[in-house]
C-alpha positions as CSV (number, residue, x, y, z in Angstrom):
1,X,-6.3,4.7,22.5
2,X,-6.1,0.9,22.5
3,X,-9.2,0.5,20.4
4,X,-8.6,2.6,18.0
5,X,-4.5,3.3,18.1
6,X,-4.9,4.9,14.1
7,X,-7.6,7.1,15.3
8,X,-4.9,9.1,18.4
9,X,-2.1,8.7,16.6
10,X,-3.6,10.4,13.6
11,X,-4.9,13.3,16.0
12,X,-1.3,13.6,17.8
13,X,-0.2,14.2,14.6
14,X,-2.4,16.9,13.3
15,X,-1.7,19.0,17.1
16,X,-4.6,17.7,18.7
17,X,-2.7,16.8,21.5
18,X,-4.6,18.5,24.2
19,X,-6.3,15.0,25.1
20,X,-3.5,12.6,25.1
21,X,-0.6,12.9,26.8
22,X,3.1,14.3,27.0
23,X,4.5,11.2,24.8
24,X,7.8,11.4,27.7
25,X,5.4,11.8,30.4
26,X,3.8,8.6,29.3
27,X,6.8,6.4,28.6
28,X,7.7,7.5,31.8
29,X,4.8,5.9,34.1
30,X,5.1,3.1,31.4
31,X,8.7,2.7,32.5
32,X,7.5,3.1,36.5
33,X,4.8,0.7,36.0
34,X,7.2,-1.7,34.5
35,X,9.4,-1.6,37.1
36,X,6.6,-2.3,39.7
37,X,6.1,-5.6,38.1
């Protein structure tokens, strides 16, 4: 995803969503890991 951010983003949006993950899932251990640091 961080190589190639056009590439998911264009997939998420077409419904290929079955290998990336539940965009509030995500900002959710985004916030936890944020709050570790």
């Amino acid at each position: 995803m961080f190589t190639r951010p056009g590439h998911s983003i264009r997939e998420f949006i077409e419904g290929k969503r079955v290998k990336h993950f539940k965009p509030l899932w995500l900002v959710a251990v985004l916030g936890a890991l944020y709050g570790f640091l």
